[in-house]
C-alpha positions, 0 to 999 in steps of 0.5 A, spaced: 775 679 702 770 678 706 770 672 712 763 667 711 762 661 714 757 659 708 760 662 702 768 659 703 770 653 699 768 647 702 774 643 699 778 646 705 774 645 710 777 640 714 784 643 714 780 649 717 777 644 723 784 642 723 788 648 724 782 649 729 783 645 733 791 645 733 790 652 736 785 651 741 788 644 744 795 648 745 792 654 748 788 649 753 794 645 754 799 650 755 794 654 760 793 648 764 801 646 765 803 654 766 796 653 772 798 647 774 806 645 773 805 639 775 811 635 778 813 628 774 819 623 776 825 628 773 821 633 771 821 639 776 816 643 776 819 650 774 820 646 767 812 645 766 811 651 767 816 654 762 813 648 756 806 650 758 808 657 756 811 655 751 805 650 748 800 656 749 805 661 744 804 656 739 796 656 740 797 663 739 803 663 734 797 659 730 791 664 731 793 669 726 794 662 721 786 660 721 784 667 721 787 669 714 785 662 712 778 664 714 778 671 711 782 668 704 778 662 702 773 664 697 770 660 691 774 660 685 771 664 680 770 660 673 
């Protein structure tokens, strides 16, 4: 098990990119809303706050996911 961005299976490639961005579009997101709680129409305040808290736990939830897929992904043998 040894992590290599040049010697993994391309096959997966894209669902690695995938994944990548699905963490740091939550960690983002999740960060603005908890820094910013803006106010919409019913949507109070407090309650953006606790989404953007919520969104940025499931960026993290997701990094341990893509760092096993980077580290596990190796050519098959023949």
């Amino acid at each position: 098990m040894g992590f290599s961005l040049m010697k993994n299976d391309k096959s997966t490639f894209v669902d690695e990119i995938i994944l990548g961005l699905i963490c740091v579009v939550c960690l983002a997101v999740g960060i603005l809303l908890t820094a910013l709680r803006p106010e919409f129409w019913i949507i109070e305040e407090h309650i953006t706050g606790v989404m953007g808290v919520m969104i940025t736990l499931t960026g993290i939830m997701f990094l341990p996911c893509l760092i096993y897929r980077l580290f596990t992904n190796e050519l098959p043998k023949k």
